[in-house]
N, C-alpha and C positions, 0 to 999 in steps of 0.2 A: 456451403458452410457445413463442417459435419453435424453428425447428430449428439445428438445429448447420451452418454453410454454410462451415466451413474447410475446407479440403486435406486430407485425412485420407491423403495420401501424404507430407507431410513430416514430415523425422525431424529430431528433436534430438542432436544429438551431447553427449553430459557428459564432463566430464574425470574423468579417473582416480581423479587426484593435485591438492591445493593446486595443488604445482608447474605443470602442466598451464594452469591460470587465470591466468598469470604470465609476461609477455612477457620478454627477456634480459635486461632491467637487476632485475628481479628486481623492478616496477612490475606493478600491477594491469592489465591490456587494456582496450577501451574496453566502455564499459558498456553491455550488450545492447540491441538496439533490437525491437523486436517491428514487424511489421509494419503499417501502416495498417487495413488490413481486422480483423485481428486484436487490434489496440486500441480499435478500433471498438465491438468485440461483444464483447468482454471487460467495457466500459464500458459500454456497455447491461445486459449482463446482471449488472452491480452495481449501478447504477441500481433495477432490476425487485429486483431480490433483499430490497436497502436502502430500499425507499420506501418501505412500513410504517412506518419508526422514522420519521419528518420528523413526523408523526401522534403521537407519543408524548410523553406529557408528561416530564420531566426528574426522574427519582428524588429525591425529598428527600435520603438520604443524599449525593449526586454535588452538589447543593446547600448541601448542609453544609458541606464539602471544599470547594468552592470558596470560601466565608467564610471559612473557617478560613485558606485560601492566602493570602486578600487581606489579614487581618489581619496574617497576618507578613511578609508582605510594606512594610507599611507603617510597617515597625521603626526604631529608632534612626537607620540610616544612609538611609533615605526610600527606600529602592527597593520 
C-alpha cells in the first residue's frame, strides 16, 4: 500500500455555525476545491480500495430491481 505523502502540517479550519458556511447575502460560498496532489491520491486510493468489485458479478436481486424499474417505466405515458 503506499504511504501517505500529504502535508501533515495543514489544518482545516470548520465552521461553527450553519451561519459560518454562508457568505452576506445569506448564499452558500463557493464550493471547496481540494488540492491537485490531494485529489490525486485520494483518487488512487479509491481506485485500489474499489478494484475488487469491477471482478464481481452483479447480484441477482440488484438484477431484479432493475427489471422491475424498466417495466414501470415503460407505463401508459412511455417514459
Amino acid at each position: 500500500m503506499p504511504t501517505n505523502n500529504l502535508n501533515t502540517n495543514a489544518t482545516l479550519i470548520e465552521p461553527d455555525t450553519l451561519e459560518d458556511l454562508l457568505n452576506a447575502n445569506g448564499d452558500p460560498g463557493p464550493e471547496p476545491v481540494l488540492p491537485p496532489h490531494v485529489a490525486t491520491f485520494l483518487g488512487e486510493q479509491l481506485q485500489t480500495f474499489y478494484s475488487h468489485l469491477m471482478n464481481e458479478p452483479v447480484p441477482d436481486r440488484l438484477i431484479q430491481l432493475l427489471a422491475q424499474l424498466d417495466t414501470k417505466q415503460g407505463g401508459p405515458d412511455g417514459e
